[in-house]
Wavefront OBJ file of the C-alpha trace (Angstrom):
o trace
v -71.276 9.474 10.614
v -68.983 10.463 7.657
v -70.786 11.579 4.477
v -69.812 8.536 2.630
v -71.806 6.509 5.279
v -74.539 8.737 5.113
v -74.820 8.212 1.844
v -74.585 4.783 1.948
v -77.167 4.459 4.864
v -79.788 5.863 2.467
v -78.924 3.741 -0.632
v -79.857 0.859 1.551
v -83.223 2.838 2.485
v -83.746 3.142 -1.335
v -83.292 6.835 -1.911
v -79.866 7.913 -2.541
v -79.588 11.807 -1.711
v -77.289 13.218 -4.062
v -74.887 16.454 -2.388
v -75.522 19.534 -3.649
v -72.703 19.929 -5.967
v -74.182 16.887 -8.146
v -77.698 18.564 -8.424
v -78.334 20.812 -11.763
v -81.808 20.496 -14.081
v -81.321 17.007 -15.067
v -81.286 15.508 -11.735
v -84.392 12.827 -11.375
v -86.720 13.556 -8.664
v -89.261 11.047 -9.673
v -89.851 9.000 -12.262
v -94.095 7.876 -13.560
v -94.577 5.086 -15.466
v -91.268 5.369 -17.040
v -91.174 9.081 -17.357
v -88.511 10.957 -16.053
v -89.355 14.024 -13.783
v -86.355 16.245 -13.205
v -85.719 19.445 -10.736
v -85.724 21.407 -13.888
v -89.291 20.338 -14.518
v -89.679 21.915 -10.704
v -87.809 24.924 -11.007
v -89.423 25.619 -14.433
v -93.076 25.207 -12.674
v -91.565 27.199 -9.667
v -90.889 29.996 -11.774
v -94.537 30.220 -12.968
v -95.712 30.611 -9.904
v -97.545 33.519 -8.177
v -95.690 35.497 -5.582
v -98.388 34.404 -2.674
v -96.047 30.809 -2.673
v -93.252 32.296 -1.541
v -94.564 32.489 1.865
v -94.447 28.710 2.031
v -91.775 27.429 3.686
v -89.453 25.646 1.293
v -89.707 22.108 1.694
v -93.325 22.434 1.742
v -93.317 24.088 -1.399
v -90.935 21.406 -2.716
v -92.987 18.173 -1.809
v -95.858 20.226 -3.494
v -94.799 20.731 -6.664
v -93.138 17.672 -6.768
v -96.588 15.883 -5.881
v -98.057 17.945 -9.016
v -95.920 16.807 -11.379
v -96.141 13.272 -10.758
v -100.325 13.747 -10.493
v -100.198 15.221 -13.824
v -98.014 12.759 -14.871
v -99.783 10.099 -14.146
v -103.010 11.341 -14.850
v -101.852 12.438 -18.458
v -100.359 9.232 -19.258
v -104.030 7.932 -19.320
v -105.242 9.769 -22.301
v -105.313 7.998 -26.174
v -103.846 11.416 -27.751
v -103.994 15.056 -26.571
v -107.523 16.579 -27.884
v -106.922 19.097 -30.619
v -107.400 21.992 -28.118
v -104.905 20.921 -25.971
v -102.142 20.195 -28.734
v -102.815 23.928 -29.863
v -102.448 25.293 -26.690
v -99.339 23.305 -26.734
v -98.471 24.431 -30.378
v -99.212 28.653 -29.209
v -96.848 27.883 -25.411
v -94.052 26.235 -27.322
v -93.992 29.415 -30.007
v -93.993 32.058 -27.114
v -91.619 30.144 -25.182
v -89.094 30.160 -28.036
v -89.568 33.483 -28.866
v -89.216 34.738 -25.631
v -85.859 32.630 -25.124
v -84.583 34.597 -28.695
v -85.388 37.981 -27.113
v -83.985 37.678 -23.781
v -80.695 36.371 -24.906
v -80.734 39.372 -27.014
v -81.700 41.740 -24.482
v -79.510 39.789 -22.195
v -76.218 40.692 -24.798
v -77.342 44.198 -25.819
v -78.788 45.874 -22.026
v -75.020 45.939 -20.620
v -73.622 48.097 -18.125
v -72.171 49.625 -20.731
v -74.815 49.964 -22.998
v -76.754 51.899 -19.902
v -73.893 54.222 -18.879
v -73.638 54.882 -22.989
v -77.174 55.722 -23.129
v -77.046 58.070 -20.120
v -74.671 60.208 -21.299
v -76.646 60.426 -24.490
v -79.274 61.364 -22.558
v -77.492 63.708 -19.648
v -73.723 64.534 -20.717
v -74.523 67.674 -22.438
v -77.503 68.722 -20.303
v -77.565 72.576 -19.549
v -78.609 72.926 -15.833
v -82.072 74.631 -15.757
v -83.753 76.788 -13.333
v -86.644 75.616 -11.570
v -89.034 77.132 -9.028
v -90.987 76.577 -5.674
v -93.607 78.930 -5.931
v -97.255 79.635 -4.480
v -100.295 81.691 -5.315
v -103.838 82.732 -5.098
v -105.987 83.013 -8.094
v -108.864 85.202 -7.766
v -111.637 86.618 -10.346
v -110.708 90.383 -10.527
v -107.174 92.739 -10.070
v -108.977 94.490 -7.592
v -109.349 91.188 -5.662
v -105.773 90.862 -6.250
v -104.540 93.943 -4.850
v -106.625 93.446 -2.068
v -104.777 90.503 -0.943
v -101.609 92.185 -1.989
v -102.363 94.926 1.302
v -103.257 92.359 3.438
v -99.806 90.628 2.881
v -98.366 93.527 2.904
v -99.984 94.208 6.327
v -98.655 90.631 8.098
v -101.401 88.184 6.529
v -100.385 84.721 6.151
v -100.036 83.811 2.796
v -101.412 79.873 2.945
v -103.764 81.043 4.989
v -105.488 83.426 2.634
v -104.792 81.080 -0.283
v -107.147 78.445 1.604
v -109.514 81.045 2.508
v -109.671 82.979 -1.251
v -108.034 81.212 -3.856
v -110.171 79.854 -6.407
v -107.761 77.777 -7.479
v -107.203 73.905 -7.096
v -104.011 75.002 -4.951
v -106.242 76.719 -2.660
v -106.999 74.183 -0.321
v -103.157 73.491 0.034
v -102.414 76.605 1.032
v -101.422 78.071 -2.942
v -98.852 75.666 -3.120
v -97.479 74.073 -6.628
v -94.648 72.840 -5.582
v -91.673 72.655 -8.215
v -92.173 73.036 -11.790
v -89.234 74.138 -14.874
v -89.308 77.433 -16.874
v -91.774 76.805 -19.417
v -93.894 74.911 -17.464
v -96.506 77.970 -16.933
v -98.678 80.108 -18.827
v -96.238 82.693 -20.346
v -97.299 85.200 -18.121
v -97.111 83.747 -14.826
v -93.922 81.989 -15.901
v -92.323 85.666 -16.759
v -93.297 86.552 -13.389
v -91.448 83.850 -11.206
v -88.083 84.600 -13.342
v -87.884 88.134 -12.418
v -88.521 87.244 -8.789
v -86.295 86.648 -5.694
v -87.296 83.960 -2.968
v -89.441 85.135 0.016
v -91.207 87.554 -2.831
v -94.892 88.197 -3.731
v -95.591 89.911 -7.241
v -98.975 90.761 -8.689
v -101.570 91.005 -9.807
v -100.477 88.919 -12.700
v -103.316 88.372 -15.248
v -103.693 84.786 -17.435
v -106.500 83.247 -18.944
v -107.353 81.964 -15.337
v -107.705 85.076 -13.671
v -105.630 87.196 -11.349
v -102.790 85.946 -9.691
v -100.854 86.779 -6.611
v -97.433 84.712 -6.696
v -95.036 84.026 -3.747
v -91.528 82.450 -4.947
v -90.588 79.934 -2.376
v -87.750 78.899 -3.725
v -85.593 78.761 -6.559
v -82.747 76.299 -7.856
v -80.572 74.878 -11.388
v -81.706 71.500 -12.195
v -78.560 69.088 -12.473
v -78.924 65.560 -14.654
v -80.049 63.021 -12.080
v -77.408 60.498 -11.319
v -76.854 56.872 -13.218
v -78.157 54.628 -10.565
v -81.354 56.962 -9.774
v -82.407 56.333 -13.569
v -80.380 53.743 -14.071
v -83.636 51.395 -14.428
v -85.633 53.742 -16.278
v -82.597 53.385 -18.672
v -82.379 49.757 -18.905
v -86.091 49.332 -19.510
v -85.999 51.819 -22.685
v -83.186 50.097 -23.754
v -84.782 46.424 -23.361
v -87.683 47.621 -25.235
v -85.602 49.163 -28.222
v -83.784 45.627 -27.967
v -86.689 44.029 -28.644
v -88.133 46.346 -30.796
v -85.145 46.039 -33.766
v -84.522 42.533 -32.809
v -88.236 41.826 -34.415
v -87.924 43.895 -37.391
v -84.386 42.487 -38.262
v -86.239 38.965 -37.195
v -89.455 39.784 -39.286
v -87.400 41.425 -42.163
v -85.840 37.944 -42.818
v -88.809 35.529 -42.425
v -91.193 33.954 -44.887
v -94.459 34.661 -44.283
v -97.258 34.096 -46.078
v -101.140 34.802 -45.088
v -103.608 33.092 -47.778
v -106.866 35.462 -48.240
v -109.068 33.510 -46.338
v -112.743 34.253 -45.637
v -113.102 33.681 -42.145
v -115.689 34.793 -39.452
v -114.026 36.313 -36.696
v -116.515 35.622 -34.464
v -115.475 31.747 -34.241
v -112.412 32.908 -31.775
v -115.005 33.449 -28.643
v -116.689 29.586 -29.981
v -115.263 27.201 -27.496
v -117.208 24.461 -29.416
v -115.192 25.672 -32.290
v -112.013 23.823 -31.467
v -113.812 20.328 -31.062
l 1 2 3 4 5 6 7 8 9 10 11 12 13 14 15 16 17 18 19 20 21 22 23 24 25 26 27 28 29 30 31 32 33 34 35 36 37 38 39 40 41 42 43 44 45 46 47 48 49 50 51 52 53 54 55 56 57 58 59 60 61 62 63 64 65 66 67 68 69 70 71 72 73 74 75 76 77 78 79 80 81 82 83 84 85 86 87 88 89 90 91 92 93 94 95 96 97 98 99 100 101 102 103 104 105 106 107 108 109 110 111 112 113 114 115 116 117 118 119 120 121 122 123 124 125 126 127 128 129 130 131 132 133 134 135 136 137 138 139 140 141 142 143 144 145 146 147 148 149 150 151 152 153 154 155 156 157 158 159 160 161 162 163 164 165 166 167 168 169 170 171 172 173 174 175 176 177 178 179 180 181 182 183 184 185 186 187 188 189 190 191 192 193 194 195 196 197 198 199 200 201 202 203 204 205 206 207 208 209 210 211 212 213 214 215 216 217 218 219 220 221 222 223 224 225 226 227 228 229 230 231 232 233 234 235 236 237 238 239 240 241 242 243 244 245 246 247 248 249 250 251 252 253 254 255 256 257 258 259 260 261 262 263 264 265 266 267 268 269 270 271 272 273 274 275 276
């Protein structure tokens, strides 16, 4: 059957199914004692909706929402006038709404491609590569204790394995490990100590405020900026929140507001009974 009698097959069934190129927000889905329900008013409820729906399969999830709507549609025709909690819930939704439509169009125009790349190399174009180290250690309570451990590493030991036998550190039970950390990011000491060392080598004792130290440098490396698209959303969310940020002062600079000294009790905002 051609579309045309397709289409004409179910205007004589009483429900006329539009193609998909005629559908867009305004398109009536149903309509409740005279009021129009629209696939916007789906979508827009769609969108609202936890994550857990989107295991239902589509036209399940269509005829449900759909079956909402006209429920509360019908049921809400009903009442004589919405009860004054109700129209200031409706008041405090219609304010966020708006405002969030302002700040996402602005967000929207401002959080380019361009605007990320531009903040990136503000960020990264002039960044010096700096060096950063693998290194391990044991912590003990005296340098004696320290040079102990030295001769026994000296003698073939295994280095994690005397770490999770001796080390009183929090490392310990990882065999010494820290893992990778910048210049600076140790106690001036023990960060003198890894710069002057070669990978594969164990200095000590090296005394802090923690105690002794025996230090093996795993590794060493130059830290190079991390590229756009690994930060590129750490980026973009900064931005957005600067966005917003200026877009309410410059919003707030302009408007009229006006707060009369009132002497209220604070404590009516938990009274439910307070809004009837």
């Amino acid at each position: 059957m051609s579309k045309l009698g397709t289409w004409a097959a179910a205007a004589l069934l009483g429900a006329v199914a539009l193609p998909v190129a005629a559908q867009d927000a305004g398109t009536v889905v149903a309509t409740v004692n005279g009021t129009d329900i629209t696939l916007g008013h789906m979508a827009a409820m769609r969108q609202g909706l936890p994550a857990d729906y989107d295991q239902l399969e589509p036209q399940m999830l269509y005829d449900s929402i759909l079956d909402q709507l006209v429920r509360q549609q019908a049921v809400g025709d009903t009442a004589d006038a919405p009860a004054p909690y109700v129209q200031l819930s409706l008041d405090n939704e219609r304010r966020a709404l708006l405002a969030s439509q302002v700040l996402a169009a602005r967000v929207e125009s401002d959080v380019t491609d361009e605007a990320i790349e531009t903040e990136y190399q503000r960020l990264y174009g002039d960044q010096e590569p700096q060096p950063e180290f693998d290194a391990s250690h044991i912590l003990v309570e005296t340098e004696a204790e320290a040079e102990e451990l030295i001769a026994e590493l000296e003698d073939g030991a295994d280095f994690a394995e005397l770490a999770r036998a001796r080390s009183t550190g929090p490392s310990g039970p990882n065999g010494g490990a820290l893992g990778w950390f910048g210049a600076g990011a140790m106690v001036p000491a023990f960060d003198a100590a890894v710069r002057d060392m070669e990978p594969g080598e164990i200095a000590g004792p090296v005394e802090t405020e923690f105690g002794w130290h025996v230090i093996r440098l795993n590794d060493s490396r130059q830290s190079a900026a991390p590229p756009l698209d690994e930060v590129r959303g750490e980026i973009a969310q900064s931005l957005q929140e600067r966005v917003v940020t200026e877009a309410m002062d410059e919003i707030m600079a302009d408007a009229e507001v006006s707060r009369p000294e009132v002497d209220v009790d604070p404590s009516v905002l938990g009274d439910a009974a307070f809004l009837d």
